[in-house]
C-alpha positions, 0 to 999 in steps of 0.5 A, spaced: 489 456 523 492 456 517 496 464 518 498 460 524 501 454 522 504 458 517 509 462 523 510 456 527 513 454 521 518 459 519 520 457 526 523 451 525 523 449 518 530 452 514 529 459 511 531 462 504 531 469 502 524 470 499 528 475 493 532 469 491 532 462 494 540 464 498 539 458 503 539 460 510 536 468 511 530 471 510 532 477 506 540 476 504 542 484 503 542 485 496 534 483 496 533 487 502 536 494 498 532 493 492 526 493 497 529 500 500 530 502 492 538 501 491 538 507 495 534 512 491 528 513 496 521 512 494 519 516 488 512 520 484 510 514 480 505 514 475 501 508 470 500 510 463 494 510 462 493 514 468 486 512 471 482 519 473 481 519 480 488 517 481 492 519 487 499 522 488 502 515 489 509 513 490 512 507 491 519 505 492 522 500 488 520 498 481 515 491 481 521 486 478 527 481 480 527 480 488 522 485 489 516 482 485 519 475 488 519 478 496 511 480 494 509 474 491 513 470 496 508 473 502 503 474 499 502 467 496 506 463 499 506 465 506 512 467 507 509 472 513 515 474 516 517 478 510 511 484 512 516 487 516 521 489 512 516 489 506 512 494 512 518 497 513 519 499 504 511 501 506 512 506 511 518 510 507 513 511 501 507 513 506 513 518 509 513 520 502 508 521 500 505 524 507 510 530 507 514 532 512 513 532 520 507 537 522 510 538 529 508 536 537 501 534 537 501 532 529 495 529 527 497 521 526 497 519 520 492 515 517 493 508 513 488 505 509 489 498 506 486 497 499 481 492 501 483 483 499 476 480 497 474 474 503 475 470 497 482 471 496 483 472 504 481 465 504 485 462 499 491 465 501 489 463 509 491 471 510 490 479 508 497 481 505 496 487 504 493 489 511 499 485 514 504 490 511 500 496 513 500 494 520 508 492 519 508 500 517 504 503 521 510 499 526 515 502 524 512 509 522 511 509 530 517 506 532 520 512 529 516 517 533 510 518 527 504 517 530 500 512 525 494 507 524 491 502 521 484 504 519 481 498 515 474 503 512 475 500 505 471 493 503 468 490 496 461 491 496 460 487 490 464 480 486 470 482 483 473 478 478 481 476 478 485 482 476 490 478 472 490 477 465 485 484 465 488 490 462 488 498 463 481 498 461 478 492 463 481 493 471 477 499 471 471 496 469 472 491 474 473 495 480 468 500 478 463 501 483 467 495 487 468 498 494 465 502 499 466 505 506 464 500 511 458 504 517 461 509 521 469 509 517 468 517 516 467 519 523 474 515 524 478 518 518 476 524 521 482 522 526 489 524 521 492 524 515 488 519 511 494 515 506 491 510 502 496 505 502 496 497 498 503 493 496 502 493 488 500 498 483 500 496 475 494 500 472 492 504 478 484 502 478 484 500 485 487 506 488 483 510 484 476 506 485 478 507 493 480 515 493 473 515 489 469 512 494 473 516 500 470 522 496 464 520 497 464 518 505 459 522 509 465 525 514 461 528 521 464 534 524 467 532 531 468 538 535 475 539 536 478 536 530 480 542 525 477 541 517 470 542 519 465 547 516 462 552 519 457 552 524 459 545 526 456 542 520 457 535 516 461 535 510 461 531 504 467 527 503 475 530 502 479 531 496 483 524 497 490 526 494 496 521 497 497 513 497 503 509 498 505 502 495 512 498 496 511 497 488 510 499 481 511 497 474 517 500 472 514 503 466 511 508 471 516 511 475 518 517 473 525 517 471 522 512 466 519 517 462 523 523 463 530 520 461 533 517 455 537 512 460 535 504 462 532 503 469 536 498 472 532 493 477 535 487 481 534 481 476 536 486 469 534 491 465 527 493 464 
């Protein structure tokens, strides 16, 4: 109730931009190319420390200015007309990361939203991150990329409030925190498995959901190529890509390999 009351609202009440307050527009042109990374493209990005486990990420834009301010705005405030063109800056990082079109009859690519808690579903009266992937998934489709969202993940045990806790103490935190929901392994069998979420600082999520998809019980489905022989179960798959619409500047790669500022909507960071 409270999701919906939130989008008839948006209908009839005065809009801002969600990256910086401009009245009258949902997102004002300068905020919306910081979301699609001011014309750089998604990137390989990397948190130092760099969590084992960890996936190849890349990500679009660093997390600062308008594009934190568009994040916190649907997130926690409610602003749920913003997951289409966050799904939009989504879908370009799940492209990148997937590679390049396999051809007619590709397998569909798999998104898999890192889990919310049903604590945080509720206060925020919606599920962000699975919001955008399937404004992602959307578009991927739209642009003639079969796609899906395949929500497998769930927490299994409490979760303390990620804010305020560092490298270490988010690894602690999540370690052990997720699980596969009953029967997800025989539908990631379906495609091309992207573990997706909007934000990463210190990586812990994304490397906490690639160690449990290692570990899902995956049947063998007649038809579907990556079995083992004689048609037997395998053991998990070796989880390689994931895609967010932000991270932390420091964690982009031009960062660390160049002498040069990274310039963000907002300043230098």
């Amino acid at each position: 109730m409270r999701g919906w009351w939130r989008e008839i609202a948006g209908l009839v009440l005065p809009v801002a931009c969600g990256g910086c307050g401009r009245p009258r527009i949902e997102l004002c042109p300068s905020c919306e190319a910081a979301l699609t990374g001011a014309g750089e493209g998604p990137r390989r990005v990397r948190p130092s420390p760099e969590p084992a486990g960890l996936p190849v990420v890349h990500a679009v834009a660093p997390y600062a200015g308008a594009v934190r301010e568009l994040l916190i705005a649907h997130k926690e405030r409610g602003a749920l007309t913003l997951a289409r063109p966050l799904g939009g800056a989504l879908a370009a990082a799940v492209e990148a990361a997937a590679g390049g079109v396999e051809g007619p009859g590709a397998r569909p690519l798999l998104l898999v939203p890192v889990p919310s808690s049903r604590r945080s579903v509720r206060a925020r009266g919606h599920d962000p991150t699975r919001r955008i992937a399937l404004a992602a998934a959307a578009r991927l489709r739209g642009s003639g990329r079969p796609a899906r969202v395949v929500p497998v993940l769930r927490q299994r045990r409490y979760v303390a409030d990620q804010a305020g806790l560092g490298a270490r103490g988010r690894l602690a935190n999540l370690s052990g925190a997720l699980e596969v929901v009953p029967g997800g392994g025989r539908l990631l069998r379906a495609g091309k498995v992207v573990l997706v979420d909007d934000l990463m600082t210190t990586g812990a999520s994304l490397a906490e959901a690639a160690r449990v998809l290692g570990g899902v019980h995956v049947p063998f489905i007649p038809g579907i190529p990556h079995g083992l022989p004689g048609g037997s179960a395998q053991r998990g798959f070796e989880q390689r890509e994931a895609a967010v619409i932000a991270s932390s500047p420091a964690s982009f790669e031009l960062n660390r390999n160049s002498p040069g500022t990274w310039i963000v909507a907002g300043g230098e960071r």
